[in-house]
N, C-alpha and C positions, 0 to 999 in steps of 0.2 A: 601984543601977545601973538595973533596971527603973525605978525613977519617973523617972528621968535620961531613959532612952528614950523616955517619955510625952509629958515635955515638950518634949522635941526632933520627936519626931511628931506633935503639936498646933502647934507654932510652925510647924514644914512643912505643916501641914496649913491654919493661917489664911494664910499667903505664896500659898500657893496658890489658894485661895481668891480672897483681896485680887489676884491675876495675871492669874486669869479673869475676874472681874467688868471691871479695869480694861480688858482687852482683848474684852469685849463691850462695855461704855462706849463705847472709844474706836469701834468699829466698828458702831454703831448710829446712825440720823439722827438728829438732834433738834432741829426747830425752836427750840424754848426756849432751848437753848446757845448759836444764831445773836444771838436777840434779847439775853439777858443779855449778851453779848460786847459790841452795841453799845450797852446801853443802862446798862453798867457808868460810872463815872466816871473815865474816862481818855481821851488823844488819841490812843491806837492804833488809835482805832475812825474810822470816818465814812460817812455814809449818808444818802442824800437817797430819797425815792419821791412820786413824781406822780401824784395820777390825774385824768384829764380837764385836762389843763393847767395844777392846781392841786399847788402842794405840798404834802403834807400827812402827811410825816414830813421830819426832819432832823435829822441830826445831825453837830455839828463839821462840816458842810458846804461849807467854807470852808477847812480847814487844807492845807494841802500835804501830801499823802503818795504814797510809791512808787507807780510804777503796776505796775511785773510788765510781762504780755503786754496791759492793756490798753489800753498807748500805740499798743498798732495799728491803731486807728479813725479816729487822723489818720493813719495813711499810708494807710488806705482810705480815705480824704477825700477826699485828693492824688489818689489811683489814677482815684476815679470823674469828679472832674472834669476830669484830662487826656484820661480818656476823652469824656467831654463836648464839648469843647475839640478834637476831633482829634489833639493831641498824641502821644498813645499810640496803639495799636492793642489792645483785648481778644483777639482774634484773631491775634496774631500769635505765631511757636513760639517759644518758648524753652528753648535747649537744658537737658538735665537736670545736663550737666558746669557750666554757667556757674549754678547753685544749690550745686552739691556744694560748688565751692570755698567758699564760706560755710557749711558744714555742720561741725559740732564737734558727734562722737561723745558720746556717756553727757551731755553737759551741756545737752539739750534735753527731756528727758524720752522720748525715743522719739518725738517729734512728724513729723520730717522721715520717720521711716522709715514710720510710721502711715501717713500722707499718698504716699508713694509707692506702699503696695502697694495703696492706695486707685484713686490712677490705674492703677493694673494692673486693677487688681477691672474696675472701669468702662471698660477700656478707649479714655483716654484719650492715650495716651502712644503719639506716631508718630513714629517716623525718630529715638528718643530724644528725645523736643520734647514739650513740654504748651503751650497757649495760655497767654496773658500773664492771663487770666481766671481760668483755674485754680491759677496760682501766689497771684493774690491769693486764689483763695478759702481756696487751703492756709494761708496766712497767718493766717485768718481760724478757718477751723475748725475747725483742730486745730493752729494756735498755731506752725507752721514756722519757725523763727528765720532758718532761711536763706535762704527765702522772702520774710523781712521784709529781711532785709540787702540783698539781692538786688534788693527794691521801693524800698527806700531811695535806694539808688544812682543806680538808672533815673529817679524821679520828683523825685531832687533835693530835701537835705534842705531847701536855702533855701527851695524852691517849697511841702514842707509845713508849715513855719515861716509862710511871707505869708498862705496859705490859711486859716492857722488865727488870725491878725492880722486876716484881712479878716474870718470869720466869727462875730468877737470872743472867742476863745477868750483869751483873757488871762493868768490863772492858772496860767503852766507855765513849768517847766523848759525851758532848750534840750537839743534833741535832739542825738542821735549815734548815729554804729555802734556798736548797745550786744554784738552778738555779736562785733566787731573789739575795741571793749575789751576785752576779757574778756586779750586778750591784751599786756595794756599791763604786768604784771607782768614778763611776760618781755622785753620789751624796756628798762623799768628794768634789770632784771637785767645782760642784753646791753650794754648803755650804761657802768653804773656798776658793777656787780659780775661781769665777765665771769668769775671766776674762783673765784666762791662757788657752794656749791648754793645751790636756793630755797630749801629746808628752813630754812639757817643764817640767812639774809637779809632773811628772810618777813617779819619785825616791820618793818623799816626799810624794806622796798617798801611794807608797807601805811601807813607815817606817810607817806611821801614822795608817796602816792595822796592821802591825806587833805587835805595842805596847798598839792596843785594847784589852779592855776585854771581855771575853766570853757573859758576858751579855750584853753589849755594840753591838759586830758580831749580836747577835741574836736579839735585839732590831728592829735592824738599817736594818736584812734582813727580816724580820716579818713586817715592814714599807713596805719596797718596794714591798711586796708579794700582802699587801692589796693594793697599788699602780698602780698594773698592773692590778687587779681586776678592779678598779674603774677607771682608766684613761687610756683610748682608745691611745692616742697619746705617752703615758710615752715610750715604745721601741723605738718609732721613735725619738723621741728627744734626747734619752741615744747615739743611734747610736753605739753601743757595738760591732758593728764588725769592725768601722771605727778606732777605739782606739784599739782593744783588740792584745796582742802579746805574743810572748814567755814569757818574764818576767812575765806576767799577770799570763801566764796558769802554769809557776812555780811554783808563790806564791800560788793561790790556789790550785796545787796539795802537796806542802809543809804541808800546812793549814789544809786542809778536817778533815772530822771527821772520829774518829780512833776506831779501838780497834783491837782485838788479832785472831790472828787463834785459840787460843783454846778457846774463846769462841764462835764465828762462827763453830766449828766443832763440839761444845755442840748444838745449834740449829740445825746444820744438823742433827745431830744424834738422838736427840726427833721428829723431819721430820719422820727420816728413821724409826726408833721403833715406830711410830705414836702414841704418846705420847700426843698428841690433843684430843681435843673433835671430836666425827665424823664430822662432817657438819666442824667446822675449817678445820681439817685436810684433809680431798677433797676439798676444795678451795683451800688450798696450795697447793695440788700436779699435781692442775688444774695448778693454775698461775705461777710452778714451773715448770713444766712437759714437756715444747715442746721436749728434749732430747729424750722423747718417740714415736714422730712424727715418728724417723727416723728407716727405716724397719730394716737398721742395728742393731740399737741399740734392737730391738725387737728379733733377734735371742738369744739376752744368755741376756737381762733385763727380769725382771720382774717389776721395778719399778724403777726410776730416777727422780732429778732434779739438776739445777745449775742456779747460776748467779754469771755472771763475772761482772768485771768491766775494765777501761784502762783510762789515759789519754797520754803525752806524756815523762811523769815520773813514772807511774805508772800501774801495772798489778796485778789484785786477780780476785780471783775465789773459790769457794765454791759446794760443790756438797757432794750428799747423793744418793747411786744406793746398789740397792738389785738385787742380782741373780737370773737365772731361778734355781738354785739350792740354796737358799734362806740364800747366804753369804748377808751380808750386809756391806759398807763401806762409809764412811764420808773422804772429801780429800779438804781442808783449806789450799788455799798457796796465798802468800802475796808478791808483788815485789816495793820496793820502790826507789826511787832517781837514779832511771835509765837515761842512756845517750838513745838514740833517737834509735840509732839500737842495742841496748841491748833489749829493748819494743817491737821494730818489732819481731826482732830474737826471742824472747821469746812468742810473739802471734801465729807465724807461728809453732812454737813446743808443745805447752803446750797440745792443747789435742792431739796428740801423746802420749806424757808423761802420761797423766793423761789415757786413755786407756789402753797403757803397763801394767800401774801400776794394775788396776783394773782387766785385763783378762788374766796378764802372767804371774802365780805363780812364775816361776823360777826370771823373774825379778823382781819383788818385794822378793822375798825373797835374793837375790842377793845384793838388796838397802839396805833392812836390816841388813845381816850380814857384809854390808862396814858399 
């Protein structure tokens, strides 16, 4: 009975062990884990980095994969050139009820609510109204989905579709209301199974997603966009947190709309060479810009911006940073069909990685010559 006990208290005792280690692992940076991830033999990876207008990493460059949050660089595209344009006003309010309605609790990460006690902190927020500037930068820096639906609408998807045709962006997906999708399950549902739960019907919504057509996706999320506009009640009766699951957030991070590190590294990089019109190109590097915020980054920047994205299969990030010594570099890395702590592990590293990269010539040029 005793030696019984032993071995059951050794077996408990290495689980244990194997529990803590794996969860300092998972919770420590590590560069090295970034680069093995992409420099592994598989197309869930892609990654481009520039320096001085040169390429001079890449990888899978070229393939299409999800973007996450950061397909929002073209609706700051669209933003800054309407701005340019007279079109828009930066300065004009926008109330904070015509954001809410696009706002869907627990499935943003806490981004919208971030961002609004944000405007409270800084006291930006009059008569319930934030400028049309501030919306985009929420959009921008701490990832607001509602914000981005919200931008979507006003600047007209067709207008950041041409924008991004004229400044040869090529490589992509057509866009949509990707937070008005979210709600195209229950409207199947409503449609075709008005009398099932979603629980029972859940497999036959997600084939019926699968074997839609693009025009069809974007019809059916452009309904439910004007939808929420017009019908006070529509979230409540979706109930989208009471259905929504893992399989859900699979398909649409499967889904999302795509395109390449090497064209996201082509827009950082006309960013970085401000390659804009003036007035565009200071709205970008406004609603691009918090990276500058930080005093660190102000010892050896002269100029930065980024936007990531995540969900819980997916990690990218895009960024454009010029030096106080007036290098410049563009750094596009894409993570797709990730297990749950591969995503962690790789949030908790990635800017690591992407700093090394940027401020420590021997390791970059070390990356290089592997």
């Amino acid at each position: 009975m005793v030696k019984y006990l032993v071995i059951i208290g050794i077996v408990f005792g290495i689980i244990l062990l194997i529990s803590v280690g794996f969860v300092f692992w998972l919770n420590s940076s590590s560069p090295t884990y970034v680069w093995k991830k992409l420099n592994k033999n598989n197309m869930n990876s892609s990654f481009v980095f520039n320096e001085n207008s040169k390429t001079r990493l890449a990888i899978n460059s070229d393939k299409l994969m999800s973007l996450a949050s950061t397909v929002k660089i073209v609706v700051a595209l669209e933003y800054a050139y309407q701005v340019k344009e007279d079109v828009i006003d930066p300065n004009e309010q926008i109330k904070l009820s015509e954001l809410e309605v696009f706002y869907v609790p627990n499935l943003d990460g806490g981004a919208h609510k971030i961002w609004l006690d944000y405007m409270k902190e800084t006291d930006q927020i009059k008569d319930e109204s934030v400028s049309l500037r501030e919306v985009a930068r929420g959009m921008m820096a701490v990832s607001s989905n509602a914000n981005t639906e919200y931008l979507m609408g006003k600047l007209g998807i067709e207008n950041i579709e041409k924008r991004m045709s004229t400044l040869g962006i090529v490589a992509h997906t057509p866009l949509y209301y990707f937070t008005s999708a979210l709600f195209i399950p229950f409207e199947i549902k409503k449609s075709e199974y008005p009398n099932e739960s979603m629980k029972d019907i859940k497999d036959e919504i997600i084939h019926k997603m699968r074997v839609m057509e693009d025009e069809e996706w974007i019809k059916l999320a452009t309904h439910i966009h004007d939808t929420l506009e017009k019908e006070a009640d529509y979230k409540s009766n979706a109930n989208i947190t009471e259905w929504w699951d893992a399989d859900f957030d699979r398909y649409f991070s499967d889904a999302f709309i795509k395109s390449t590190t090497s064209e996201y590294a082509k827009i950082m990089a006309m960013i970085n060479d401000e390659k804009f019109p003036a007035v565009a190109q200071k709205e970008l590097e406004y609603v691009l810009g918090m990276t500058m915020e930080n005093e660190a980054n102000q010892e050896w920047l002269k100029r930065a911006g980024k936007k990531g994205g995540s969900t819980l299969y997916i990690l990218t990030d895009a960024l454009f940073a010029e030096d106080i010594v007036d290098n410049k570099y563009e750094l596009v890395i894409f993570f797709n069909d990730l297990k749950w702590y591969e995503a962690f592990k790789l949030m908790k590293s990635l800017n690591e990685f992407e700093l090394k990269l940027l401020s420590d010539k021997l390791y970059r040029d070390e990356l290089i010559n592997k």
